[in-house]
Structure formats: C-alpha cells, structure tokens
C-alpha positions as CSV (number, residue, x, y, z in Angstrom):
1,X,71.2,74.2,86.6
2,X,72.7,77.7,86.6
3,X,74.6,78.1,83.1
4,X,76.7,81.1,81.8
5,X,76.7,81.0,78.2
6,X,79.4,83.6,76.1
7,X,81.1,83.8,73.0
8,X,84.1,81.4,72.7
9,X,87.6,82.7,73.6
10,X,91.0,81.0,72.5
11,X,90.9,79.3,75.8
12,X,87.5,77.3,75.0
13,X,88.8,76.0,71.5
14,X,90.6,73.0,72.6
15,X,88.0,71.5,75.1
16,X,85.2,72.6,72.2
17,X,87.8,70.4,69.4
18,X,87.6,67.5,72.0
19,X,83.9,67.3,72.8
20,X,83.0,68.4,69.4
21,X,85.3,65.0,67.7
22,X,84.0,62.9,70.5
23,X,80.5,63.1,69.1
24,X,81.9,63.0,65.3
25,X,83.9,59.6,66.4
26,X,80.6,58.0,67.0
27,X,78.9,59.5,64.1
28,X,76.5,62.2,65.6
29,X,78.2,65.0,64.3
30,X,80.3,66.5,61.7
31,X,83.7,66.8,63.2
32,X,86.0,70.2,63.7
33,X,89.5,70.3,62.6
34,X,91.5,72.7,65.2
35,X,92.3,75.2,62.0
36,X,88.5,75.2,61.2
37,X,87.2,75.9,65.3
38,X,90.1,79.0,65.4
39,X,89.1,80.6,61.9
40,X,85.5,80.5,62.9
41,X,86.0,81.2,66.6
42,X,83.5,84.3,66.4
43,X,81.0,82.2,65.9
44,X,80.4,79.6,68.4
45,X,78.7,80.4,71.6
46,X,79.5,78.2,74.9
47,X,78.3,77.3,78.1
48,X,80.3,77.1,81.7
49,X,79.1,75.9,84.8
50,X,79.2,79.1,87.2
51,X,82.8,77.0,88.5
52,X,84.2,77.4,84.7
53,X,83.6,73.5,83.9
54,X,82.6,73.7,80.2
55,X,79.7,72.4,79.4
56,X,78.7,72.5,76.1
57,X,79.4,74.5,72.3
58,X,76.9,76.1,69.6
59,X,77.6,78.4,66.4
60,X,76.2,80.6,64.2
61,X,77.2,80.3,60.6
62,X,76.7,83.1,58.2
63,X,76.7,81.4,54.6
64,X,74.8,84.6,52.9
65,X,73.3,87.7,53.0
66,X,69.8,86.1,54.6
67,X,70.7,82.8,55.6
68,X,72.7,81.1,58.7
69,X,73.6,77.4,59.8
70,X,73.0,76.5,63.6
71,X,76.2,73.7,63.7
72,X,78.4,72.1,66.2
73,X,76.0,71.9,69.1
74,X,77.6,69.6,71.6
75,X,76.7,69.2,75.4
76,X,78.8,66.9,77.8
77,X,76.8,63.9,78.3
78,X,76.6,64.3,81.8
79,X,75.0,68.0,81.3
80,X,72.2,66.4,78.7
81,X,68.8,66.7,78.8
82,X,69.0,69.8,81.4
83,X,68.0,72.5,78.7
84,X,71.7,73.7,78.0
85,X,71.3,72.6,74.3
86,X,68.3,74.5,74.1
87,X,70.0,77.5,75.6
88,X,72.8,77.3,73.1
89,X,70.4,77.3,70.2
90,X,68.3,79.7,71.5
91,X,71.2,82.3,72.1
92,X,72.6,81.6,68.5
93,X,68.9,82.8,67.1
94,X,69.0,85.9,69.0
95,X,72.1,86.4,67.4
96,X,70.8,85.7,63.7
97,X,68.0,88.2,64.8
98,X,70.6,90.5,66.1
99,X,72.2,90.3,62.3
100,X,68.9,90.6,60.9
101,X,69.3,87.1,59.1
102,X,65.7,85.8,58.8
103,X,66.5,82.1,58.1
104,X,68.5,79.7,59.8
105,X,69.1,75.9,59.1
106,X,70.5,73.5,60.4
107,X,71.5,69.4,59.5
108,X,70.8,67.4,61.9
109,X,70.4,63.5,63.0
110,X,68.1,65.2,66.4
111,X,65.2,66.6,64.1
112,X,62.6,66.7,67.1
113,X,64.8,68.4,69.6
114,X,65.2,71.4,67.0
115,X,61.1,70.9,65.9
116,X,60.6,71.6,69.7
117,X,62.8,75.3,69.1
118,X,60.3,76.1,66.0
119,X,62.0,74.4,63.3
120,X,60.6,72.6,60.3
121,X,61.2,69.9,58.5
122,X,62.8,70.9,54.8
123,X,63.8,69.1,51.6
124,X,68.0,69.0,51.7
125,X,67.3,70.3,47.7
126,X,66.1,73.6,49.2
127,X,69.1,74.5,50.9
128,X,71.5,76.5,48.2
129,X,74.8,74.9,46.9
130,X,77.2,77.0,49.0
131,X,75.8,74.8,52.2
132,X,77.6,71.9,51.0
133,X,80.9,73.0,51.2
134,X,81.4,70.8,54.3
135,X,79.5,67.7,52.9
136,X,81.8,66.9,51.0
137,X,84.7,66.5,53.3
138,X,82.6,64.2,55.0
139,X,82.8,60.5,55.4
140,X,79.4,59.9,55.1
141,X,78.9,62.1,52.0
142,X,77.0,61.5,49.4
143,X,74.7,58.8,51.6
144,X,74.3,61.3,54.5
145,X,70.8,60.7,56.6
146,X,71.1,64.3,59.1
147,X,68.0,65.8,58.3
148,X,67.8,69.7,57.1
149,X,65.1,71.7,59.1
150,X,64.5,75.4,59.0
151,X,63.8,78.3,61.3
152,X,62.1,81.4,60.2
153,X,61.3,84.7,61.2
C-alpha cells in the first residue's frame, strides 16, 4: 500500500485525538488530551492514503539535549500489519538523526515490533526522571507493565 507520510497540520489533530483515545480506551496506549496533541503538534508525523484517508499517527519527543521518546504510534486497525507503523517509526528516527539526538526510547506494551526497528530491551530505572512526567497522569501508574526499550546510534 502506497502511503504518504508528513508532519501533522491543525487539520490532522482531531482524527489523530480520536484514533489515539480509541487505543487508550482499551488500554494500549497512553491517551492524548486535545490541549496536549495541539501544543505538541510539531512533533507527530502522519500517514494518508494517496485519497487523504488517514491512516495512522507517530511522534518525536525531545525530553533533552541527547535523548527523544518515540510515543503515540497509532494505525487504524484496518491499515495494520501493512508496514505503516514501521514507516512512522522509521521517519521519526530520521528525524532524531536529523536533530542529531543519538538515543531514542520508547514505552511500549509491543516490545517485539520495536526489537524488529533495532531496539533493545532496557531497565525502566535507566530512563531519567524527566520521562515520567506523563506516568503519573496515568491510570495505570505506579503498576504500569509497557516495557522501556531503546534505540541507539
């Protein structure tokens, strides 16, 4: 399937809240409020069928001066398993390269699919205290089970 994948606009934030909560109502993701997808609109990346149907949402956090967090990746179930995940994530990393961030994390409850992008495994621990400024508004915080895997360059 032919994808066209762009940074987000104003015009992809209410589609990206929807799919984005979808997956958080059933507990495979950390749900986006509107205020949080428009003040971080830079940087999510999306993906549109060559028609304009969206298809699916990826960003690139910045937390610091070397480090980034791969987060909201979403596809529309009936896009899955065509490689459009792996398209996001893939254009998010060229990104951090473009940056010149050398590590990226991300948490995750899909460790293989980001082991299959080169990512490893890593202890939560590792990661550094600014990272859990969205834990905590979550409902599953403290006794979260995503799992924390790192790229590197």
């Amino acid at each position: 399937m032919a994808v066209i994948i762009r940074k987000a606009g104003m015009a992809d934030v209410q589609v990206a809240y929807e799919l984005l909560n979808s997956y958080a109502e059933k507990g495979e993701l950390l749900g986006r409020s509107l205020s949080s997808l428009y003040d971080n609109l830079r940087d999510f990346q999306v993906a549109h069928q060559p028609n304009g149907e969206f298809v699916g949402v990826c960003a690139l956090h910045i937390c610091w001066q070397d480090l980034a967090e791969i987060r909201s990746l979403a596809v529309v179930t009936k896009f899955q398993k065509q490689g459009i995940g792996r398209i996001l994530v893939e254009r998010c990393l060229a990104d951090a390269r473009d940056f010149g961030i050398a590590k990226v994390f991300t948490l995750t409850y899909q460790p293989d699919f980001f082991k299959r992008l080169g990512f490893s495994a890593i202890d939560k621990k590792e990661l550094p205290h600014k990272v859990w400024t969205d834990c905590i508004n979550c409902p599953k915080f403290p006794d979260c089970n995503e799992e924390a895997l790192v790229w590197q360059r």
